[in-house]
N, C-alpha and C positions, 0 to 999 in steps of 0.2 A: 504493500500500500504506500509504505514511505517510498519507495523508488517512482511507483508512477506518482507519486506528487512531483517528485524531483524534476523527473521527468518532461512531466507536462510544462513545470514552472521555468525550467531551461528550452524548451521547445517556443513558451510565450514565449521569454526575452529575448529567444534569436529570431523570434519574429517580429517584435518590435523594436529589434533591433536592425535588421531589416528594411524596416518601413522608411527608419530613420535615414538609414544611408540612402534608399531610392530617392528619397526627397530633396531637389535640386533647389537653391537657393540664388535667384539671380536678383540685380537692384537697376532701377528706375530711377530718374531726378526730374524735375522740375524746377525751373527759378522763381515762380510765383508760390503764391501759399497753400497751405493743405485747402481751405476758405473759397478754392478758385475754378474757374473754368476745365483748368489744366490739371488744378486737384480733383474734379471730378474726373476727366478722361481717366488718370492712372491708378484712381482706388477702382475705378470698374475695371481699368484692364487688370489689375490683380488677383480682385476677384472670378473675373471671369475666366482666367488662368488658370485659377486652383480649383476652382469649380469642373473648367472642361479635362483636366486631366485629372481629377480624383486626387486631387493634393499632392500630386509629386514634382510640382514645378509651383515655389513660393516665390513671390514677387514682393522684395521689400521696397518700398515707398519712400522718397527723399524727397522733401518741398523745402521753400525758401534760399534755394542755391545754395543748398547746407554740403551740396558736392561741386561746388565749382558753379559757373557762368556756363551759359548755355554752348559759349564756341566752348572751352572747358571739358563738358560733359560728353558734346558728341565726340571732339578729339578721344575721349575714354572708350566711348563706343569703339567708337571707326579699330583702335591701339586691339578692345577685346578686356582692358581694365575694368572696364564696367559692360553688363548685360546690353541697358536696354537705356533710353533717352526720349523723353516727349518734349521738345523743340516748337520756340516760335521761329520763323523762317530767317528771322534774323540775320545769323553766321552761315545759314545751310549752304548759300551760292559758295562762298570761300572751299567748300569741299566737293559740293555739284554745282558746276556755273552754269550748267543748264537751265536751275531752279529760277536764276534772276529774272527771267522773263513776267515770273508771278509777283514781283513785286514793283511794277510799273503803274505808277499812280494812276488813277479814273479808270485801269483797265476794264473791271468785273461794273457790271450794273448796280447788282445787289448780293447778297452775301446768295440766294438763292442760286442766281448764277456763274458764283464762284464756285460754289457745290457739284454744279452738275458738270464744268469745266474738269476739278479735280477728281470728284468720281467716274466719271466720261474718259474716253481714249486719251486724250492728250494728258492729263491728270496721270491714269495710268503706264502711261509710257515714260513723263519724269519719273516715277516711282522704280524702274527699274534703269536706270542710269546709274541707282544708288552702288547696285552691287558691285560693281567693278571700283568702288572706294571702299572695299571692306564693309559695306552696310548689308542688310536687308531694312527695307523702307515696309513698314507693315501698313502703312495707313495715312491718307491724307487727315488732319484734324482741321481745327478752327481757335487763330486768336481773334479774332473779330472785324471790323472796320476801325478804322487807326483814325480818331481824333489829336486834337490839339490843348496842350492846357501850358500854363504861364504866370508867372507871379507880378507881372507887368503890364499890362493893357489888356483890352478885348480884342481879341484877333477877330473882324469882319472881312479883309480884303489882306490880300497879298502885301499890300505897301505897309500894312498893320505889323510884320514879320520881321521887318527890314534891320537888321542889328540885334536881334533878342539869341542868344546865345541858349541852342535846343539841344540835349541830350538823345542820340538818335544810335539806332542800332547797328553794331559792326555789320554794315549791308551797302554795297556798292549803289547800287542801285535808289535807295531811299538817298543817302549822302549827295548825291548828282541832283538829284531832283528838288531838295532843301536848299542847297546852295544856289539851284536859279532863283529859290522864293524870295532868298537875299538871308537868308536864316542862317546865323556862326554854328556851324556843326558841331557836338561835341562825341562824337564814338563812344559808348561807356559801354560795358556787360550790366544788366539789368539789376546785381545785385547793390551795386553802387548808387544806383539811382537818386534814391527816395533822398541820401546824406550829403549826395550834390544837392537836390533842388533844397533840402535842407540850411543848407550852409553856403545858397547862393553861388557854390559854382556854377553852376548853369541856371537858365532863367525859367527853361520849359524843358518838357516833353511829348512824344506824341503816345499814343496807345490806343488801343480799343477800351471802352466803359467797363470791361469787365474784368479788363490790367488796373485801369485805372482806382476801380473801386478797393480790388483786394489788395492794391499795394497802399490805400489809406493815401491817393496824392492829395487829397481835399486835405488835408492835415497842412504840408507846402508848398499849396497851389492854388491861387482864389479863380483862376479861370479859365474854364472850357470852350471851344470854341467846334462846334459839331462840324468839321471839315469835312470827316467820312473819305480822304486823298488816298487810301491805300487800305485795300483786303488783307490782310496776313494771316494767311494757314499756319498750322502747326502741322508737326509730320511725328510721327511714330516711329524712331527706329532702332532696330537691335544688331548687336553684332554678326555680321553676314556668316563668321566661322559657329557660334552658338546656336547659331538659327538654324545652320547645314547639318549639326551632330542632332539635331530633334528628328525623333521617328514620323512618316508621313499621316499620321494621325497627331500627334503635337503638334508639327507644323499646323495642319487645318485650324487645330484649338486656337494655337494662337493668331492666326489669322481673323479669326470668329470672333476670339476677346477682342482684337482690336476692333475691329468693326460695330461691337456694341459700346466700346470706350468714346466712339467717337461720334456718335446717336448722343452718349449722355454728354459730350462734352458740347456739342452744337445745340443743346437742349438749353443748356446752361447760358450760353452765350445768346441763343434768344430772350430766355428769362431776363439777363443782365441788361440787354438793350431795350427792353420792353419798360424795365424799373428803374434803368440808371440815372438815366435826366432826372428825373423826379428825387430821387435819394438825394445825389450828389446837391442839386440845389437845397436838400434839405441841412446838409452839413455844409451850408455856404457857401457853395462855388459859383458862380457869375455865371451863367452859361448863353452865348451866342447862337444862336438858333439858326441866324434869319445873315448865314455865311453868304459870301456870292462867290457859288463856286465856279461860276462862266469867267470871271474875271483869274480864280485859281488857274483853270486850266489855260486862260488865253496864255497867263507869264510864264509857265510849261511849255509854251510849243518850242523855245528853242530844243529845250532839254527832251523833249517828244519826240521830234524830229535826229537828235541825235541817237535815241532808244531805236529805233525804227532805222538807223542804218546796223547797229549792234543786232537786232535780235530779228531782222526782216518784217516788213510792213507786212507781209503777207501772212505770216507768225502772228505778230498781234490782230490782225484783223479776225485769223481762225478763231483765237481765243474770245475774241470780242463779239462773234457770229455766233456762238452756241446761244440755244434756246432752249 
């Protein structure tokens, strides 16, 4: 009787001993906070991770740039130091320069037809560009449409702009097109931000309402100005060698989790855009409604005109012709 107790109770522990070792532990980051848009994509894709593969693939969770700045993290990705990386498109052209075509101001209509752009062929044919940089690309996301805020005037019109020193993201493409608005660029990684516009190194920011709310700028920022000049997706991506050792059932899972990560993170970013105006002027911030953005894009055409020899007119127009 003592033996089969023995028995059985070594039989458990090398079975849940076992369990223990099948269980694969990979990490995710974010620069925004748990509170966020981007917080939502990566606790779903976690869950839905450890869900689609019965707990043998744990997805820990990193917010607030507690692992580095977003060029940072994906460098960890792309290196294999770190798993997995949910990305505003920021740094991503520095690693795919094919991406920068997606960040060419007034491109997309409305965030709907940036969706169907990036879900749609052209979407999915940037997605696989990734691989050949050491990525797999799981998923296009959403940071939303990219406003304007500042500790200095109400930005109505472009000549509003003229000298206001903006913290703007290591992205070629956004940097080219500030500096025709007449805007001093300042390059930072996002973790930096909040203690620039804090302490007055810089004057503004741009971001979408739902950057804007969870990084608390109404705290050092009295003004928004609803530009709406730039879509910015987020992108999903994991190490292209970690992605290749998952068996053809993992792979699907996590193709799946992403997919539902990124329902809830577009969920979130409608919510944020639907309630932001409203919040934000409830915590004080100034907000400009009534932009003229015909006047934005007229002081763009040089800078338009140069995009359009860089990425072919014929390129932006496909993108600009979905429906």
């Amino acid at each position: 009787m003592k033996l089969t107790k023995l028995t059985l109770g070594l039989a458990l522990a090398m079975g849940l001993m076992a369990g223990a070792a099948a269980q694969t532990t990979m990490r995710i980051s974010i620069a925004t906070a748990k509170d966020s848009h981007q917080g939502v994509a990566i606790d779903t894709f976690a869950q839905e991770v450890e869900k689609r593969t019965n707990g043998r693939y744990k997805i820990q969770t990193f917010y607030n740039g507690s692992l580095g700045g977003e060029r940072e993290y994906i460098e960890a990705v792309q290196l294999g130091t770190q798993e997995l990386a949910f990305s505003s498109s920021g740094p991503v052209p520095n690693f795919v320069p094919e991406t920068k075509i997606l960040d060419v101001p007034f491109l997309f209509r409305d965030k709907a037809h940036a969706r169907k752009v990036l879900d749609g062929e052209i979407g999915q044919d940037l997605l696989k560009k990734f691989e050949s940089k050491g990525f797999k690309a799981l998923a296009w996301g959403e940071n939303g449409v990219r406003h304007m805020t500042n500790s200095k005037r109400p930005v109505v019109a472009p000549d509003d702009l003229k000298g206001l020193k903006m913290r703007t993201m290591e992205n070629p493409v956004h940097i080219a097109a500030y500096k025709g608005l007449g805007i001093v660029t300042t390059p930072m990684a996002f973790p930096e931000v909040f203690t620039a516009l804090q302490q007055g190194t810089v004057d503004g920011q741009e971001n979408p309402l739902s950057v804007i709310m969870a990084a608390k700028f109404d705290q050092v920022q009295k003004h928004l100005s609803l530009t709406g000049h730039v879509y910015s997706p987020c992108i999903l991506l994991m190490n292209k060698g970690a992605f290749d050792k998952l068996s053809d059932a993992d792979k699907k899972a996590f193709l799946e989790a992403a997919k539902v990560a990124v329902e809830a993170n577009r969920a979130r970013v409608d919510k944020d855009d639907a309630n932001g105006v409203a919040k934000l002027r409830e915590l004080g911030m100034q907000v400009v409604d009534n932009v003229d953005k015909a006047r934005f894009q007229a002081t763009l055409a040089p800078v338009m005109a140069q995009f359009e020899k860089e990425f072919g007119k014929a390129n932006l127009d496909k993108i600009r012709n979905v429906q």
